[in-house]
N, C-alpha and C positions, 0 to 999 in steps of 0.2 A: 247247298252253298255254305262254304266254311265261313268262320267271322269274321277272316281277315277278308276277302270276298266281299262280306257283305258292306263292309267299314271301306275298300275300296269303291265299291257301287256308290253310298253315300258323299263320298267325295265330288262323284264325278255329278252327281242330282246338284248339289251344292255349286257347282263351279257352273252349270248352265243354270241354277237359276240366277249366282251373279252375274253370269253371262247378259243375261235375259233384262234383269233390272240397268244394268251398265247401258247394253245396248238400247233399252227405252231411254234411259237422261240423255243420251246423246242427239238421238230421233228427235227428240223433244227440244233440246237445246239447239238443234240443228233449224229445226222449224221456226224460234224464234228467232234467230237469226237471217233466216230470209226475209221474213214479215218484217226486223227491223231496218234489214238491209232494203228494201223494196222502198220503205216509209223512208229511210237517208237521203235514196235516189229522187224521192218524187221532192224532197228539201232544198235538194241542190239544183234538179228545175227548176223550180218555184224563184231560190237564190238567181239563177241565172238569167233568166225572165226578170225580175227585178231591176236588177243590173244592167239591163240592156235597157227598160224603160227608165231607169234616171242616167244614163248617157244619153239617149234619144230622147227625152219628154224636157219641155221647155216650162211646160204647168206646174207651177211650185205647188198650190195644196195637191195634186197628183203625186208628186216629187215627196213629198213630206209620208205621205202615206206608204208608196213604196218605200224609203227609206226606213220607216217602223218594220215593215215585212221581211226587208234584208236582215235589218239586226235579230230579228226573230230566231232566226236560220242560223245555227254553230255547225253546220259542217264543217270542216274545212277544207279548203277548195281553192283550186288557181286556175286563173282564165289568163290563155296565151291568145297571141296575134296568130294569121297565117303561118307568120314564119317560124310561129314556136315560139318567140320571146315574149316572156311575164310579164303582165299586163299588168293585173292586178291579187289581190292574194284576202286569204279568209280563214281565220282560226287557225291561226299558223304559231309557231313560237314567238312570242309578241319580244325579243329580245334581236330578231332577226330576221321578222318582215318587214320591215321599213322599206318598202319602195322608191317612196317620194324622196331622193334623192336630192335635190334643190334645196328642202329643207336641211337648216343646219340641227349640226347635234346629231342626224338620225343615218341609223348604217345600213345596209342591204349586204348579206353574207352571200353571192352568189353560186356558193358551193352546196349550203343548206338547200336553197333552190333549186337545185337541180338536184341532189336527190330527194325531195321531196317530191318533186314533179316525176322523176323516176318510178316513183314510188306508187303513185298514186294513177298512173298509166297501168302499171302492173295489175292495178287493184280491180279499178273499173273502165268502164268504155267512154269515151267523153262526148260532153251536152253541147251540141254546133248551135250556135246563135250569131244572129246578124246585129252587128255593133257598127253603128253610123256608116252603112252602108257595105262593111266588110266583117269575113269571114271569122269567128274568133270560136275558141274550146273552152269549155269549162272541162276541167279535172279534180276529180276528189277522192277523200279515203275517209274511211269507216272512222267513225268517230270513236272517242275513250270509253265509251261505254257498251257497246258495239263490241271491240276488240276484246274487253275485258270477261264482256258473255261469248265470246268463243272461245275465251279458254278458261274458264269458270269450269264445263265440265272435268274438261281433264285434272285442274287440280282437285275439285273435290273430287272426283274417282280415286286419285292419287291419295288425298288424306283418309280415306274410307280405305284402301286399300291398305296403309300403311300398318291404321289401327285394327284390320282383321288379322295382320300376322301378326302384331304386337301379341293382341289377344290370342291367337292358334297357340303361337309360343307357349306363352303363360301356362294356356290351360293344358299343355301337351304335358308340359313339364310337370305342374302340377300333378296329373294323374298318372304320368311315368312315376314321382314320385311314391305315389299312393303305390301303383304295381308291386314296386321295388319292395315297399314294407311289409305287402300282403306275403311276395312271395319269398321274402327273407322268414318275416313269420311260421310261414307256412314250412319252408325248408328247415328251421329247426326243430321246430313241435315234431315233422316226421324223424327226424334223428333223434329225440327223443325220445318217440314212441314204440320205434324200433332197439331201441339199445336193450330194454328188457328181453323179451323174446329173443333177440341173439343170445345174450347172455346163457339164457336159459337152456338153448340148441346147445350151444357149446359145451352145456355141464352135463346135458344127455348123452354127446357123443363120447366123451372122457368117460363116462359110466357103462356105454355101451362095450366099448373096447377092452373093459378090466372085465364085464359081468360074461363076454362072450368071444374071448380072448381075436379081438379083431384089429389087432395093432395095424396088419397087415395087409388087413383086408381092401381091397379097390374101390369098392363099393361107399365104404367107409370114408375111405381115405377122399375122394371124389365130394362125401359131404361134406365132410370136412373143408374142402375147399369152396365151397359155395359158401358154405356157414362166412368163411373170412371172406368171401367177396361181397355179403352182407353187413358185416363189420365196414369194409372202405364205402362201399353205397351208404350208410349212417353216415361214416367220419365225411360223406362227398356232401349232403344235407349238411351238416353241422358248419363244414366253411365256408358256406354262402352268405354272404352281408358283409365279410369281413376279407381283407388283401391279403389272400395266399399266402409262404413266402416259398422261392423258386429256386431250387438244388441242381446244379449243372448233370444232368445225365448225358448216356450215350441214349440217343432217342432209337437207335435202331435197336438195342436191348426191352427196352422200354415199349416198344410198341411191340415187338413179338412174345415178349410174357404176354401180353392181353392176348398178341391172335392165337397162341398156340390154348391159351385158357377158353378161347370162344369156339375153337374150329370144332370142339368135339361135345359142341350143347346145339349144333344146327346139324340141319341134314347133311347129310353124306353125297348126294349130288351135286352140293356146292363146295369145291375145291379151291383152296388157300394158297397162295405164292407168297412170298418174302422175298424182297431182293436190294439191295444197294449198300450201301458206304455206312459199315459199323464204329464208325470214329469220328461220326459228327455227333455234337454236344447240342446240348439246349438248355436253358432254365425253363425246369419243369415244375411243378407240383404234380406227384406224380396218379394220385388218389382223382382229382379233377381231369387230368391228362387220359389216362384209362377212361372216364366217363367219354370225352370227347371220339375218342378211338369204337368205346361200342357203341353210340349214338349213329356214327357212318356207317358200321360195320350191319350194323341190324337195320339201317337206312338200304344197305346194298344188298341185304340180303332178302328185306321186303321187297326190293325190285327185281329180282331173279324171279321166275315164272317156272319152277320145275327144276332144270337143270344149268348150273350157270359156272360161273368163274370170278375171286373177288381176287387183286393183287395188291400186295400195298408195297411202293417202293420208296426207298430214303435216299435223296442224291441233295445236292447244295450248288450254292455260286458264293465259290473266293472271292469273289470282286466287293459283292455288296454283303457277307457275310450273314447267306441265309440259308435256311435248311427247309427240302420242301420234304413234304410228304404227303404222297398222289394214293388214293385209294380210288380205285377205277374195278368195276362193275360190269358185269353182259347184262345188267337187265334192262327196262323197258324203256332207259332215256329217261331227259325231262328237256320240251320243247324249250327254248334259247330264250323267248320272251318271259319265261317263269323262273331263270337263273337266278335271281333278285329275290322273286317271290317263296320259292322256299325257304329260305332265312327265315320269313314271318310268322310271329305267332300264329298260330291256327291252321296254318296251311298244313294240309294231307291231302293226298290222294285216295287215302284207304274209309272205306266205313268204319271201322274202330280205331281211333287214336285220337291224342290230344292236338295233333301237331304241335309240339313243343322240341318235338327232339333236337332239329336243329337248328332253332331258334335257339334253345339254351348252348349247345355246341360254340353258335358265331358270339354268343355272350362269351364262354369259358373263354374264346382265342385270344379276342378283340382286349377284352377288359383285365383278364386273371393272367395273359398268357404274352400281350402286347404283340399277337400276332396278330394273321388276316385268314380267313379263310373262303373260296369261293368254289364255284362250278369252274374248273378250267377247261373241260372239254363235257360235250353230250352229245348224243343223236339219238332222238327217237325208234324203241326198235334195236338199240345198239350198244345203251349202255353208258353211264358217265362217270367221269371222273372228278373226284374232290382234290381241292388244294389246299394242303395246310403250309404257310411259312411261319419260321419262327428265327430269333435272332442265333447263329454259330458263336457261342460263346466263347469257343477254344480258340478262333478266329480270332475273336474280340481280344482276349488275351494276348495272343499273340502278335496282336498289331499294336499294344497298350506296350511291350516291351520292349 
């Protein structure tokens, strides 16, 4: 299992045990909430019982005592007649249950009333008691502290959750940062390291050629050219950490020096195509550019199995002023669910590699190149194709004039 693999698997252990903790507070909160909803219900009987014995009871020390037990009881609750009209009211907006009417100074909002009564039918089922001989409902709703522990979980899930991405951020960034310096670091020390021993090739071959008269030689000549693709692989190390800067080329020139330089260091079973529009532009750097181009190139060529086919073609769109270029492949595919996942650090299919290759590739596009690159096409089996876009500068030009 590779590390991005493994860093995904942690994710998902992570997400079901918040799962796990989320869904216990809930269970949990859900449970008290019956046990207090259970206990409101058996209040508002009690209330309601009450209330029916100091309308029917003519016994004042009885009277006096139910009366402590009503006040006891803050549910809030309205008791209607048969026909539905508000009898009497409890724990209501004390601004706007005035009932008693008769009295002066005091208001009854009959619109409060009915949705409150609305309300409170929605909520629960109502308590039937016999009041001086007839028919009457008690209705109620969950008290303020009741409603507040139903939604207690949710917001603190919401504040826990808030402050886990806060924190992911941070430390994401955080340790992106740290990446960043290691592999800046690291990308110069090897341009460093390497500069000597270039150097050194290069004064052997200069020596070779006088001591053994090989000006001409292919062989030679062939070293010669690796030696200088050793030199750009230094000078490619050396400009990382720092912003390019990007020389308008013709990208179809550009991209066939590299293939015609690569087609003849791979097998001979794997055949090379070039094809489209040699007069679209791009801002290139062209040392980082190359690097992108053999990263896919040797990406297509590990997926060829023996004998295959890589093409790379250059075409654009006038409209949105962009230049694509499609490197597409015969080899083994990469199933539609891992189009994403190759980008990633780590990802390889192969027992020997870093997976890095095209992780740094969508790094050069994205960051150095302000372009996009993706999987535009694949089939398992059949082969895929890469997308590189990049902005048509001579476009750009010529729409600025």
């Amino acid at each position: 299992m590779n590390p991005y693999q493994q860093k995904k698997r942690w994710k998902y252990l992570l997400l079901a045990f918040a799962t796990i903790i989320a869904s216990g507070s809930l269970f949990y909160t859900s449970y008290l909430v019956k046990k207090i909803s259970g206990s409101e219900r058996t209040r508002a009987q009690v209330w309601a019982m009450s209330m029916r014995q100091i309308l029917n009871s003519d016994d004042n020390d009885f009277l006096q005592y139910t009366l402590a037990v009503r006040d006891s009881l803050v549910v809030p609750a309205i008791i209607t007649d048969a026909k539905g009209e508000i009898t009497l009211s409890r724990g209501l907006d004390t601004t706007k249950t005035y009932i008693d009417l008769p009295s002066p100074g005091k208001k009854y909002d009959p619109v409060y009333f009915k949705d409150e009564l609305a309300y409170m039918k929605k909520q629960h089922a109502p308590i039937k008691l016999q009041i001086l001989g007839e028919d009457n409902f008690v209705y109620y709703k969950d008290s303020a502290l009741l409603t507040q522990l139903k939604l207690f979980p949710y917001i603190q899930l919401s504040v826990i959750a808030v402050f886990l991405l806060m924190a992911y951020t941070a430390f994401s960034s955080s340790r992106k940062s740290e990446q960043d310096q290691v592999w800046v670091g690291l990308a110069k020390e090897t341009a460093h390291q390497l500069g000597t021993p270039i150097s050194s090739l290069m004064a052997w071959i200069e020596l070779m050629k006088e001591k053994f008269n090989a000006e001409d030689d292919v062989l030679v000549a062939e070293m010669e050219n690796d030696v200088k693709r050793l030199e750009i692989v230094a000078d490619r190390f050396s400009k990382i950490g720092s912003k390019p800067v990007l020389e308008e080329h013709a990208v179809y020139a550009v991209v066939k020096d590299f293939v015609d330089y690569f087609r003849v260091r791979v097998s001979k079973n794997i055949s090379f195509e070039m094809s489209g529009n040699p007069h679209l532009k791009a801002g290139l750097n062209v040392p980082l550019f190359d690097w992108v181009i053999e990263n896919l190139l040797k990406n297509a060529v590990n997926a060829i199995d023996g004998k295959g086919s890589i093409k790379v073609e250059i075409s654009g769109n006038k409209i949105k002023n962009q230049v694509f270029i499609d490197v597409t492949d015969t080899g083994k595919g990469i199933p539609r669910s891992k189009f994403d996942t190759v980008f990633q650090p780590g990802y390889t299919t192969r027992k020997r590699g870093w997976g890095l290759g095209l992780s740094l590739t969508k790094r050069m596009i994205d960051n150095y190149h302000n372009g996009q690159i993706f999987v535009k096409d694949s089939e398992v089996g059949k082969g895929t194709t890469f997308r590189i876009i990049l902005k048509n500068t001579r476009n750009d030009k010529q729409t600025k004039r």
